[in-house]
N, C-alpha and C positions, 0 to 999 in steps of 0.2 A: 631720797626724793630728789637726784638729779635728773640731767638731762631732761627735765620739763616733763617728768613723769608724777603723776600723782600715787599714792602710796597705795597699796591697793584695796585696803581695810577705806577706805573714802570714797574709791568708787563700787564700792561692794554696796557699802550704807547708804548712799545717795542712790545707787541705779537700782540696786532691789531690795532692800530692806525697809527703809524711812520713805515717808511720803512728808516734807519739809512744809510743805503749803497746806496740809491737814494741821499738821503741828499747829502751825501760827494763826490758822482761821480756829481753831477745834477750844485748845487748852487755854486754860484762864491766864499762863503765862506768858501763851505763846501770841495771844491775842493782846495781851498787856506790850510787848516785844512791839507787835506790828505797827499797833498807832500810836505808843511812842514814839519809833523812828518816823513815822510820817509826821508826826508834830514835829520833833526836831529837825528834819530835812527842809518842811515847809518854811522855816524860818531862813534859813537860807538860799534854797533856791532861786536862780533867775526868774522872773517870769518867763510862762508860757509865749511862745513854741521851742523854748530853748535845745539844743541837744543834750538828752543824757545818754550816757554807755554804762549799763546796767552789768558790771563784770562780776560774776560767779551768780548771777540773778535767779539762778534756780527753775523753779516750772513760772516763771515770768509775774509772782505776787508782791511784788515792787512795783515791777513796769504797768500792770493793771492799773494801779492806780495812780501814775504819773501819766498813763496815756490817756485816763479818764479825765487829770487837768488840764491837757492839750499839750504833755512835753510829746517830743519827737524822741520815742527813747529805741537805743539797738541792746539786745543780750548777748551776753556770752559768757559760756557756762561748759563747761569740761565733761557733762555726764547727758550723755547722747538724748538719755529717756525725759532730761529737763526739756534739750532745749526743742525736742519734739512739742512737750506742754504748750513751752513759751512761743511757738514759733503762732499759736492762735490769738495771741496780746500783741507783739512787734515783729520785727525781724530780730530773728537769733541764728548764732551759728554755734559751732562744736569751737570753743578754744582754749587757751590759757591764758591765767592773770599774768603771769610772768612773760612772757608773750604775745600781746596783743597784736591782733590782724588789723588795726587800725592806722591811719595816715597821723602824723606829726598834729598836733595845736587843732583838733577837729570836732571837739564837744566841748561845751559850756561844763558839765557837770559830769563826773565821772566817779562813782561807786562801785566799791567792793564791799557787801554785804554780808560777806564769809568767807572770800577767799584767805584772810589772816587767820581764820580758824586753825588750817588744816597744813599753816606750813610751817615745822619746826624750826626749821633751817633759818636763822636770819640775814643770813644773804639770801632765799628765795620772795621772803617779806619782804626786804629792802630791792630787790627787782622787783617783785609785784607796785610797790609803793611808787619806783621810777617809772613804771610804764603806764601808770594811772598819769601821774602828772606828766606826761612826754606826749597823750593825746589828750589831753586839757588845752584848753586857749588859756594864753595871757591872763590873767585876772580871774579864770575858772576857779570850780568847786571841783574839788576833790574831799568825798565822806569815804572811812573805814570805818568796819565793826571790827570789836573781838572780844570774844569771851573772855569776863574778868576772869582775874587768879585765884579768888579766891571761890566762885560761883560752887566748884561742885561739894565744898564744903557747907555751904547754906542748900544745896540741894540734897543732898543723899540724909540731910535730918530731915526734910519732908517727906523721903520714902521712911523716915520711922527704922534707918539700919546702917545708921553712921557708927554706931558704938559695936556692931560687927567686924571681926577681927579683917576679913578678906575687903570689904570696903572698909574701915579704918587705913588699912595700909594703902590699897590703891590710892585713896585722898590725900594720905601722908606726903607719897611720891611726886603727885600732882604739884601740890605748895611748895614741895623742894625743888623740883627740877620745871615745873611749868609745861609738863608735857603729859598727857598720856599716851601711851602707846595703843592704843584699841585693840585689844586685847579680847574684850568681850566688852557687849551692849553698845557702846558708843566706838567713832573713831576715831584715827590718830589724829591729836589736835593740839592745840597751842593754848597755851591761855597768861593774858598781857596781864602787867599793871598800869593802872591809868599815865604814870609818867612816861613810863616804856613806849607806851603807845605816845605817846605824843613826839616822844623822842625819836621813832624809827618814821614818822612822817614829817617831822624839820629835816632829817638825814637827807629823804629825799628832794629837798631842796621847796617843800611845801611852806609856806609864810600866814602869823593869823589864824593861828593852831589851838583848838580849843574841843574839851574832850566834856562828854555828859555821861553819866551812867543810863543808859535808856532805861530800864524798867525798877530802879531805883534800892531804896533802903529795906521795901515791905513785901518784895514779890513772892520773897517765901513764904512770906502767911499766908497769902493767895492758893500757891503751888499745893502746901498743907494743907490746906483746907479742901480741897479739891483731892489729896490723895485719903484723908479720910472719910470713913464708912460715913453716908447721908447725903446730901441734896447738891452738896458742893460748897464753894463758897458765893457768899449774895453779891449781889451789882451794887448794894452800899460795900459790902468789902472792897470788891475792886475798883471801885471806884476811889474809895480812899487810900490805898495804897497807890495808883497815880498820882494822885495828889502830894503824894509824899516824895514820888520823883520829881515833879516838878518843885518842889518844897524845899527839894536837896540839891538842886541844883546850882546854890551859890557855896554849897559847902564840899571842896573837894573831899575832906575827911569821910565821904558820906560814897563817896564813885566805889571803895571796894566792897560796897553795900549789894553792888547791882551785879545782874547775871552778866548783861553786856556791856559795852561799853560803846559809845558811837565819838570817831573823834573828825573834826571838819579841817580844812586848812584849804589855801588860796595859791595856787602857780604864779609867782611873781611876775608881773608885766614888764615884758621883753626878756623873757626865757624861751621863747619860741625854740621848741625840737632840744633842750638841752633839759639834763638834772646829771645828779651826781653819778660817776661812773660806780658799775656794782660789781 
């Protein structure tokens, strides 16, 4: 995955396989995902009309409901068939996290919501991470997600076939090395641990660095209950498994609980156009 090219098992699964904005409105997990990160972002965010640059935003269900607070948000997103979606939420264009077609110090608030997903390489994270804070202002917000490390091991016992030799091994590889290859079903991806991640966003020169599990220690009863035969799981279940992420929240011991991770940090004032070279 050099030269600013994406792998191509990522845009195979984004541009025609997955619909990502189904996922997070549909599934009990994936709807746990989304207004966790909007409780978590709300607490720090500027106030409205601030600038956000919504980078790897997807079919634009982030910027929906930032543009529904009154932020002034742009996307950009690497898979043509999103940023068509998004381009009825904000202005979006075709780009790269590593990359950005942005002017120096020019959003308040700059997010990547899956671009750490899908890059192994960590000098492409560590670009990604400097071009986020390099069009941040002074004093801005800069949030990344990434899938914990340990996530597909608490998932694949929800589909009920972790003690399957072919997924036992895949998950094996996942915890050793923190990659899989997309190979089949999912794509190629990455997956942090909560220190890691905090570590590869002070690298890039972010200050004020604090990481949550978004959808916490119980999402996999959720996920469970929903992948077994009957009604699903109840809105007392999910509702109490949030609760448990926010419950968890003063206990790091509790972050390799969660599927994601969301971690925030601040562009120190009078960094203007500069972070660490990569």
């Amino acid at each position: 995955m050099s030269n600013l090219e994406l792998d191509p098992s990522v845009m195979r699964f984004y541009g025609e396989t997955v619909n990502e904005d189904s996922r997070l409105r549909s599934s009990a997990d994936g709807r746990m995902e989304l207004v966790r990160t909007q409780e978590l972002l709300r607490r720090f965010l500027p106030p409205a009309p601030a600038r956000v640059l919504d980078v790897g935003g997807g079919t634009g269900i982030h910027a929906e409901w930032l543009v529904k607070d009154g932020y002034d948000v742009v996307l950009v997103d690497p898979v043509p068939r999103h940023v068509e979606a998004a381009s009825a939420v904000c202005p979006a264009a075709v780009g790269d996290a590593r990359d950005l077609p942005e002017p120096d110090a020019t959003f308040d608030v700059v997010q990547l919501l899956g671009p750490l997903y899908h890059l192994p390489d960590p000098t492409d994270r560590q670009r990604a991470l400097a071009e986020a804070s390099r069009v941040a202002k002074p004093g801005g917000l800069v949030a990344a997600a990434a899938i914990n490390r340990y996530a597909s091991l608490f998932e694949h016992v929800t589909y009920a076939h972790l003690h399957t030799e072919r997924i036992h091994n895949s998950v094996s590889r996942i915890l050793e090395t923190a990659v899989y290859d997309g190979a089949r079903g999912f794509t190629l991806s990455y997956f942090h641990r909560a220190e890691e991640l905090v570590t590869e966003l002070v690298a890039s020169g972010l200050e004020s660095v604090r990481v949550f599990g978004i959808e916490g220690p119980a999402w996999s009863l959720v996920k469970a209950a929903e992948q077994q035969p009957g009604e699903g799981p109840t809105e007392d279940l999910i509702a109490s498994a949030m609760d448990a992420a926010r419950m968890a929240e003063p206990y790091p011991e509790l972050l390799a609980a969660s599927s994601h991770l969301l971690a925030v940090g601040r562009v120190p004032v009078g960094s203007v156009g500069s972070h660490p070279s990569t």
